[in-house]
ChimeraX commands (.cxc) that place a marker at each C-alpha (Angstrom):
marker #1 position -18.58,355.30,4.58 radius 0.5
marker #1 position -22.03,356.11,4.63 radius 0.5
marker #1 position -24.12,354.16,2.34 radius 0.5
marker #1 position -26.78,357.19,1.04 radius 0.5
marker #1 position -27.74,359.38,-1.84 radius 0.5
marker #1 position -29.21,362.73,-2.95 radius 0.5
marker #1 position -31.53,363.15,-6.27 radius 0.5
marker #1 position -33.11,365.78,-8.08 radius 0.5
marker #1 position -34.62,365.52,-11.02 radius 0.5
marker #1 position -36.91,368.86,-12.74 radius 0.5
marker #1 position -38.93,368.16,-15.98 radius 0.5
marker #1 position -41.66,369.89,-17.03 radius 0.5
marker #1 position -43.91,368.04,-15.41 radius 0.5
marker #1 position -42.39,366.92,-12.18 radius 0.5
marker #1 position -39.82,368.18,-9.65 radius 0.5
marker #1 position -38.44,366.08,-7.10 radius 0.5
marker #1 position -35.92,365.70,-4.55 radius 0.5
marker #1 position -35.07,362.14,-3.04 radius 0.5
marker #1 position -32.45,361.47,-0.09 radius 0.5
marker #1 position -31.88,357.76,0.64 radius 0.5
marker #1 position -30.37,356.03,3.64 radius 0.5
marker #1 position -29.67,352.62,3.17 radius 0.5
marker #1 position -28.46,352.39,6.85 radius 0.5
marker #1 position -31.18,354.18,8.89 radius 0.5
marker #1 position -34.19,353.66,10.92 radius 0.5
marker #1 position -37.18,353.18,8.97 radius 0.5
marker #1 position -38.08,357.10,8.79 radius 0.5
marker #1 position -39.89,358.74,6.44 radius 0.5
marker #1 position -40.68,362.23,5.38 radius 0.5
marker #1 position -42.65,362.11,2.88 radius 0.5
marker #1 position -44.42,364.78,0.34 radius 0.5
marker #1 position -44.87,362.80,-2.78 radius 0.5
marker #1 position -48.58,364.85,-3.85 radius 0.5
marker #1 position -49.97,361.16,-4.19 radius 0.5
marker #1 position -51.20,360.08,-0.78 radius 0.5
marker #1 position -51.58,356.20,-1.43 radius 0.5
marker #1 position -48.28,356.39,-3.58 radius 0.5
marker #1 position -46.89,358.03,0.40 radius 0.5
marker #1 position -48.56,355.55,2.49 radius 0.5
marker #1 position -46.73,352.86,0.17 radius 0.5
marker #1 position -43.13,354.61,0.60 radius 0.5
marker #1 position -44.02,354.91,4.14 radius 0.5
marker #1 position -43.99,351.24,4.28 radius 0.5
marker #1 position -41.32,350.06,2.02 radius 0.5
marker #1 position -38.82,352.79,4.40 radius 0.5
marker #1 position -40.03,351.35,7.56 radius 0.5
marker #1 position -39.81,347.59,6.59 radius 0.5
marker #1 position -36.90,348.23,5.07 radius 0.5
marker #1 position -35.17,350.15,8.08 radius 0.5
marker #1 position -34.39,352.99,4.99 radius 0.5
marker #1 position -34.50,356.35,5.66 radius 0.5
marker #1 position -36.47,358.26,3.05 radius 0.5
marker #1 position -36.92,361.64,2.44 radius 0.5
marker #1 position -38.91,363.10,-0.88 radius 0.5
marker #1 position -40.05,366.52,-1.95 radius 0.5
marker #1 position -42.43,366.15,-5.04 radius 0.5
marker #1 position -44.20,368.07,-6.78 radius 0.5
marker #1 position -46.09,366.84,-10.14 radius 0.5
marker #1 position -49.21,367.45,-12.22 radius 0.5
marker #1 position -51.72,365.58,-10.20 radius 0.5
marker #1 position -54.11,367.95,-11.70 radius 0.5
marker #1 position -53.71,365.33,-15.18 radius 0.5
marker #1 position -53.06,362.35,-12.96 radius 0.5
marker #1 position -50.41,360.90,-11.17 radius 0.5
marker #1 position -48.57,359.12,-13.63 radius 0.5
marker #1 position -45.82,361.31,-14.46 radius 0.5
marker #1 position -45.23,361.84,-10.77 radius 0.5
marker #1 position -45.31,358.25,-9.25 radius 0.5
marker #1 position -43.10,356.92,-12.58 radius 0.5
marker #1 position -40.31,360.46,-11.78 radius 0.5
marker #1 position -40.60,359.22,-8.45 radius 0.5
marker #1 position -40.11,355.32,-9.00 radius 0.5
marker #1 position -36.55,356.55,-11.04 radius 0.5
marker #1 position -35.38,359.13,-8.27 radius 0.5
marker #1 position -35.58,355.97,-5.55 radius 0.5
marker #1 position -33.96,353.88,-8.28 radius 0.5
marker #1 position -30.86,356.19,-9.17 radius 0.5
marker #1 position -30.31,356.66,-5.48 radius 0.5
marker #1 position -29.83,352.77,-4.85 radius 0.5
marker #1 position -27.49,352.74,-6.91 radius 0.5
marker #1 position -25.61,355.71,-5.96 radius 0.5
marker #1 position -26.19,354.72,-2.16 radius 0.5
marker #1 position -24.27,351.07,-2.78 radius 0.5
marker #1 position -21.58,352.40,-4.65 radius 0.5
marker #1 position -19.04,349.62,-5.58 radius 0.5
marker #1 position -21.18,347.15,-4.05 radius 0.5
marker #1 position -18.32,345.31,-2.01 radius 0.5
marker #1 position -19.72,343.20,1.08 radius 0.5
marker #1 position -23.54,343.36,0.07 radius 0.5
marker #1 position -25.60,339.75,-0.14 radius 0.5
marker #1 position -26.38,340.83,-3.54 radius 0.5
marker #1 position -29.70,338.74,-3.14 radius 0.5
marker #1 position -32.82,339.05,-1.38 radius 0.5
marker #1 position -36.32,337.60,-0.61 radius 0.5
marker #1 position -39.44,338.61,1.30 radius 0.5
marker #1 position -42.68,336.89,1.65 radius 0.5
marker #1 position -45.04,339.26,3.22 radius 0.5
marker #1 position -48.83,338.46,3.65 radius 0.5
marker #1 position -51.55,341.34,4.76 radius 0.5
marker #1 position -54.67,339.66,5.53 radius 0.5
marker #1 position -56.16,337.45,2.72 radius 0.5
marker #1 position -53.21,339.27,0.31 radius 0.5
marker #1 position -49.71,337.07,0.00 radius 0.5
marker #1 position -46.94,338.89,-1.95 radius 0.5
marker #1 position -42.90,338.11,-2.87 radius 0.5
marker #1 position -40.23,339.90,-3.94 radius 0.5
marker #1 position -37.02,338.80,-5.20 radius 0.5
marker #1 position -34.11,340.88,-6.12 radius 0.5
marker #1 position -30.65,340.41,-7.51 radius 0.5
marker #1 position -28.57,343.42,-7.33 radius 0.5
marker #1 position -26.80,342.58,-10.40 radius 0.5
marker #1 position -26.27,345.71,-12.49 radius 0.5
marker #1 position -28.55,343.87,-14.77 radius 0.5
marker #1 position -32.48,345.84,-15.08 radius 0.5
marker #1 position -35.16,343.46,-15.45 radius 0.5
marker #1 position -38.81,343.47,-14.11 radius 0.5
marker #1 position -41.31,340.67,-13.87 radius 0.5
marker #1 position -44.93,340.83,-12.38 radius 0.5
marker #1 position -47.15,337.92,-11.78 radius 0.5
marker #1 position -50.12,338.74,-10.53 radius 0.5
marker #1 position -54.17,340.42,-10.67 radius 0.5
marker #1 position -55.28,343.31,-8.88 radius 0.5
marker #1 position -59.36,342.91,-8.34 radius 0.5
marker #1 position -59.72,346.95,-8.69 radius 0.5
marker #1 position -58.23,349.44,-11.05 radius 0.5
marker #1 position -58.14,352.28,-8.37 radius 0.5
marker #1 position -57.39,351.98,-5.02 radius 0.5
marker #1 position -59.16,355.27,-3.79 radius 0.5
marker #1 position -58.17,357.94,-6.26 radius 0.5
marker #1 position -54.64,356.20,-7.12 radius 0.5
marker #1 position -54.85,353.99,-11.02 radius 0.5
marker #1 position -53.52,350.15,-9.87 radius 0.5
marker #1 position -51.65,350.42,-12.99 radius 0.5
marker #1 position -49.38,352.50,-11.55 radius 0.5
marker #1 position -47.70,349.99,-9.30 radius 0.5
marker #1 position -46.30,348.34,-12.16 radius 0.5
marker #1 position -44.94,351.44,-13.81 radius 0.5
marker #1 position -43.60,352.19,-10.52 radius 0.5
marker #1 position -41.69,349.17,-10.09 radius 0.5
marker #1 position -40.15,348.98,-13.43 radius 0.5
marker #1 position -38.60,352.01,-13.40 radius 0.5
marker #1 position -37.10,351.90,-9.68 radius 0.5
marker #1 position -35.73,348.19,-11.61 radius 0.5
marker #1 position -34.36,349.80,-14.57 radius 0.5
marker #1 position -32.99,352.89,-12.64 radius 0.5
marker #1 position -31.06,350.84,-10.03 radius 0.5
marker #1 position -30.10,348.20,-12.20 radius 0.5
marker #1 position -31.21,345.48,-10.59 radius 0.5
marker #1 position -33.41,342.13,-11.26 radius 0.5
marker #1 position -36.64,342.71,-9.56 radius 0.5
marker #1 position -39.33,340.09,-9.74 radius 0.5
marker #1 position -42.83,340.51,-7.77 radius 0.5
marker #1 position -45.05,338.06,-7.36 radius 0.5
marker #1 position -48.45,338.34,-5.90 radius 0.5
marker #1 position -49.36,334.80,-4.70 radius 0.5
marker #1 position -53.46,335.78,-4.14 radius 0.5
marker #1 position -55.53,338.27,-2.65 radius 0.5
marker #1 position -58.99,340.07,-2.36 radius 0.5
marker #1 position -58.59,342.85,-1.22 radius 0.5
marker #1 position -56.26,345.48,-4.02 radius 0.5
marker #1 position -55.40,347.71,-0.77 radius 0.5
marker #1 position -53.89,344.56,0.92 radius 0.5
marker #1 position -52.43,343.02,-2.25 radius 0.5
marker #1 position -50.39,346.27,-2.93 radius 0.5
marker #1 position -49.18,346.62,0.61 radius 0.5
marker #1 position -47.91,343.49,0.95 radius 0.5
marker #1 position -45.83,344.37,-2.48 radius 0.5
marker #1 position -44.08,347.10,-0.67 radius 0.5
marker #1 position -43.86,345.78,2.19 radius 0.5
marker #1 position -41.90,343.23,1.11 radius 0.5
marker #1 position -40.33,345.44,-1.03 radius 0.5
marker #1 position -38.58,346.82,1.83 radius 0.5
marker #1 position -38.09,343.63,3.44 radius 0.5
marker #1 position -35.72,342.19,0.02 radius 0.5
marker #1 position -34.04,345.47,-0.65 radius 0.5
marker #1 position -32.64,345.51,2.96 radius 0.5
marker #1 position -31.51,342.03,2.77 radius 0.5
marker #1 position -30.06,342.04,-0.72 radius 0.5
marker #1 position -28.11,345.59,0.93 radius 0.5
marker #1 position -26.64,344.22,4.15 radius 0.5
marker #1 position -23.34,343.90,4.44 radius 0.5
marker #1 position -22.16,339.96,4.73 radius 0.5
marker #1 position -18.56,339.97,6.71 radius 0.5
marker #1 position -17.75,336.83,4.52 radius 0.5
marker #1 position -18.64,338.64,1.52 radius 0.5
marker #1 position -14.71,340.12,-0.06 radius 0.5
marker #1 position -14.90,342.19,-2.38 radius 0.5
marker #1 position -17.84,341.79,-4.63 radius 0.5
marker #1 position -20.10,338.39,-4.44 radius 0.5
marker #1 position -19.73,337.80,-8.20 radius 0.5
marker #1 position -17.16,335.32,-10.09 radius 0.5
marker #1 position -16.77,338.48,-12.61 radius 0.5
marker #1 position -15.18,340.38,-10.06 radius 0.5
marker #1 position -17.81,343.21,-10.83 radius 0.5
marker #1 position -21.52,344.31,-9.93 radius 0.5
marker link #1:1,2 radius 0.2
marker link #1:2,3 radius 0.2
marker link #1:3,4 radius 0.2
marker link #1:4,5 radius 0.2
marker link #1:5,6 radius 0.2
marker link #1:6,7 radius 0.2
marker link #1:7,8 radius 0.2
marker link #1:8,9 radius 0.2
marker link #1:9,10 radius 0.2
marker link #1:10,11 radius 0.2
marker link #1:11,12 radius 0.2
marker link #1:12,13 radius 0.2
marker link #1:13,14 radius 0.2
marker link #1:14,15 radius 0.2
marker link #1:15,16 radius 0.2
marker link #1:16,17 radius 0.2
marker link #1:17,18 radius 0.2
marker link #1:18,19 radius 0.2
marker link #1:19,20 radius 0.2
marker link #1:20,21 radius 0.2
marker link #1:21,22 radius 0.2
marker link #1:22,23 radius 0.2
marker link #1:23,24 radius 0.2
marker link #1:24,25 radius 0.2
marker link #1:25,26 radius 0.2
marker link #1:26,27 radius 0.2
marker link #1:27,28 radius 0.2
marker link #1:28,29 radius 0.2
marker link #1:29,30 radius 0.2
marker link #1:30,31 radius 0.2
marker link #1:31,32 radius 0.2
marker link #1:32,33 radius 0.2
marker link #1:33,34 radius 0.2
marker link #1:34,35 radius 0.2
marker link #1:35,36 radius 0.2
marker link #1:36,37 radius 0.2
marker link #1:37,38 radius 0.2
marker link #1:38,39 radius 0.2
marker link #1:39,40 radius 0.2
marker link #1:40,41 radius 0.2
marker link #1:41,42 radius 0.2
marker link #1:42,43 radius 0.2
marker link #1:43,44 radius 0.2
marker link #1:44,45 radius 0.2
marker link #1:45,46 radius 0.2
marker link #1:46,47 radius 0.2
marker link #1:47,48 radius 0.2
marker link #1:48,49 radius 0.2
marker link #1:49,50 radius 0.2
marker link #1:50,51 radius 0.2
marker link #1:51,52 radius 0.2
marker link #1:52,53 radius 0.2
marker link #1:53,54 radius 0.2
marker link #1:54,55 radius 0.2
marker link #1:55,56 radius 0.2
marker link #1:56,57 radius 0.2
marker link #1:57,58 radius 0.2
marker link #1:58,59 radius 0.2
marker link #1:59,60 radius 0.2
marker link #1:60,61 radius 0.2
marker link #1:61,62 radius 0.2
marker link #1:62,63 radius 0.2
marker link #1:63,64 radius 0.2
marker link #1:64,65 radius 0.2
marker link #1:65,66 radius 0.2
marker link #1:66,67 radius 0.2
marker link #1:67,68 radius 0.2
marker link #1:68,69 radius 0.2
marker link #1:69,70 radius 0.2
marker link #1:70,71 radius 0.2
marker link #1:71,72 radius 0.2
marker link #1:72,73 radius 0.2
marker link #1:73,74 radius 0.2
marker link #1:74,75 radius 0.2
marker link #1:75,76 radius 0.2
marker link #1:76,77 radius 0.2
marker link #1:77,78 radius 0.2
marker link #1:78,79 radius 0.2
marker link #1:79,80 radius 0.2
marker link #1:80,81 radius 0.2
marker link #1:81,82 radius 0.2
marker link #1:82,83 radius 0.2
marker link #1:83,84 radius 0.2
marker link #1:84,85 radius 0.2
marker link #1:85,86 radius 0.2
marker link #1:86,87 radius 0.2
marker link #1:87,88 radius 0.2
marker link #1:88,89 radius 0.2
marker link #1:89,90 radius 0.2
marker link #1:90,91 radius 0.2
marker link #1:91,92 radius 0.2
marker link #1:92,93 radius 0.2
marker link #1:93,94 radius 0.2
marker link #1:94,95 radius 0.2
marker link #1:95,96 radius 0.2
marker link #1:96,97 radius 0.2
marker link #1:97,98 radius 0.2
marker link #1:98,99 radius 0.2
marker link #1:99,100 radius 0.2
marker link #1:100,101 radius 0.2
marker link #1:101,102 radius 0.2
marker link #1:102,103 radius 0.2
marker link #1:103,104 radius 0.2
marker link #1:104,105 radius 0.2
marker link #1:105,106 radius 0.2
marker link #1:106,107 radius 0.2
marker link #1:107,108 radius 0.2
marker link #1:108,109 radius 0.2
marker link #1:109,110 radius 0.2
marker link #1:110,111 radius 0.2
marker link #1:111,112 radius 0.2
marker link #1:112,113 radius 0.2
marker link #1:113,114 radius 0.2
marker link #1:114,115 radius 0.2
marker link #1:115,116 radius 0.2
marker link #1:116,117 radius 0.2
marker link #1:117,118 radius 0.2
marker link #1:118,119 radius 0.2
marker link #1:119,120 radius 0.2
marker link #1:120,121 radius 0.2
marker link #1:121,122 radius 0.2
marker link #1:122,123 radius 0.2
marker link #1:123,124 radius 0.2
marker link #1:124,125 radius 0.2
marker link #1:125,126 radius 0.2
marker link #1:126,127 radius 0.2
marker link #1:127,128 radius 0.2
marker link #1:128,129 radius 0.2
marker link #1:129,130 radius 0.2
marker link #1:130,131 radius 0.2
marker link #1:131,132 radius 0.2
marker link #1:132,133 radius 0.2
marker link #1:133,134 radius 0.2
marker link #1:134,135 radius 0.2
marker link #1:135,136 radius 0.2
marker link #1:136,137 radius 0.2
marker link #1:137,138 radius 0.2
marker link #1:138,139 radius 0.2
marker link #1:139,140 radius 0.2
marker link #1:140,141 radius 0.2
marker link #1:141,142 radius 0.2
marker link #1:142,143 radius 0.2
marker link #1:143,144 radius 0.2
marker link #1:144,145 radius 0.2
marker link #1:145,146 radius 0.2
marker link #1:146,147 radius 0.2
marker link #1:147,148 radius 0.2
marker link #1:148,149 radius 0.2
marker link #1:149,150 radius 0.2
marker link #1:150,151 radius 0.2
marker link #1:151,152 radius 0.2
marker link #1:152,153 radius 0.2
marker link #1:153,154 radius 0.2
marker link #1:154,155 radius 0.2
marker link #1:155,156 radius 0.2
marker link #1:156,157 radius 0.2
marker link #1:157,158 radius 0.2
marker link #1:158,159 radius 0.2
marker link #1:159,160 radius 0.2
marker link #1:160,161 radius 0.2
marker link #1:161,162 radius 0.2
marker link #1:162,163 radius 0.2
marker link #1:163,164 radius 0.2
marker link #1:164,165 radius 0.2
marker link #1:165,166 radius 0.2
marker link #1:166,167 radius 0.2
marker link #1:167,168 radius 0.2
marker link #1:168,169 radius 0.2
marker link #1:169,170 radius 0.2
marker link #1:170,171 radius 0.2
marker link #1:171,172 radius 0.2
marker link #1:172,173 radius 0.2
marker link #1:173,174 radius 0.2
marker link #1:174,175 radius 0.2
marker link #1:175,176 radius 0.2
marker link #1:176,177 radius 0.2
marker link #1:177,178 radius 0.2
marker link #1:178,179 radius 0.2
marker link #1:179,180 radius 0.2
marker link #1:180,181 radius 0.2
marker link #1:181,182 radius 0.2
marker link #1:182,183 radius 0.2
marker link #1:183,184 radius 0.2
marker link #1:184,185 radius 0.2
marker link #1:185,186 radius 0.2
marker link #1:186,187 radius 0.2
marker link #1:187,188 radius 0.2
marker link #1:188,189 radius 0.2
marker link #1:189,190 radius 0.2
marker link #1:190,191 radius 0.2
marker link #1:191,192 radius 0.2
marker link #1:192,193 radius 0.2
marker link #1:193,194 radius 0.2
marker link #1:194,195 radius 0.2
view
C-alpha cells in the first residue's frame, strides 16, 4: 500500500495543496510564494528521499507568516495520513547534519504525542527577505499536525543561512528514518499496542 497523502487547506488568507510521498525519490515541485521557505522544502524532500509536491498561494504582500505556518500544518497532516496505522515503522529517528561552520540535530518520535523543543540562536533575524522566526513556527506546527515529538537542536553556527539548512536537512534525514519500514518491527513498535 502506498504510503502518501493529499491536502488542501483554503482560509482566507492562504490556499494550499500538499501531496506527500513517503516512499519516493527526493523530488520536489515546489510553489510555496516564499522562495527561502522552497529552497528549505527542497532540501528536507531530497534528504529525505520524499516526494513533495505544494501549490501555495498566501498573502506575502503582509508577510509570510500565515503562509509558511498553513504550510508547516499541510506537511504535518499529510505525515500522518501518509503512515496510516503505523505498523513496521522504526518509530524513531536521528540526524546530525553539519553545513559549514553550522551543526544541527533532529530527533523525532513518531508517537502520536505533539511536542516541540528548540535549542538554539540564529545570529540574523532575516535570512534575505524571509523573518528567522519563522522556522520555529514552522516546525511546531508540522509537530503538532503530525503528532509527533520533534526536538531540534542547533549545536553552533555563524552563518543563519547554514544554521537553518542544516535544520532541514536533517529534518529530512530523521523523518525518513523514523518512516522506514523495520522487517522485525510486528505490528506497531509500542508496548501499548497503539501509535
Amino acid at each position: 500500500m502506498a504510503r502518501e497523502a493529499t491536502v488542501a487547506r483554503t482560509t482566507n488568507e492562504t490556499s494550499i495543496e500538499l501531496r506527500l510521498a513517503i516512499d519516493g525519490e527526493g523530488k520536489a515541485e515546489l510553489e510555496t510564494g516564499v522562495p527561502f521557505l522552497t529552497h528549505m522544502l527542497d532540501l528536507f524532500a531530497k534528504h529525505g528521499q520524499f516526494d513533495l509536491r505544494i501549490d501555495a498561494k498566501g498573502d506575502t504582500h503582509i508577510d509570510d507568516h500565515h503562509t509558511t505556518e498553513d504550510i508547516g500544518i499541510c506537511l504535518g497532516q499529510a505525515i500522518k495520513e501518509a503512515l496510516g496505522d503505523k505498523k513496521g515503522i522504526k518509530r524513531y529517528g536521528n540526524a546530525f547534519v553539519p553545513m559549514d561552520d553550522a551543526l544541527a540535530q533532529v530527533v523525532i518520535d513518531l508517537s502520536n504525542r505533539p511536542h516541540f523543543e528548540f535549542r538554539g540562536e540564529f545570529p540574523a533575524a532575516k535570512v534575505g527577505a524571509f523573518d528567522v522566526e519563522l522556522v520555529h513556527e514552522f516546525l511546531w506546527k508540522l509537530a503538532l499536525e503530525a503528532r509527533m515529538n520533534l526536538h531540534v537542536i542547533v549545536h553552533y553556527g555563524r552563518n543563519t543561512h547554514h544554521m537553518i539548512e542544516a535544520v532541514f536537512k536533517a529534518l529530512g534525514r530523521a523523518l525518513d528514518e523514523a518512516t522506514m519500514i523495520d522487517p522485525r518491527v510486528k505490528g506497531v513498535p509500542s508496548t501499548k499496542g497503539m501509535l
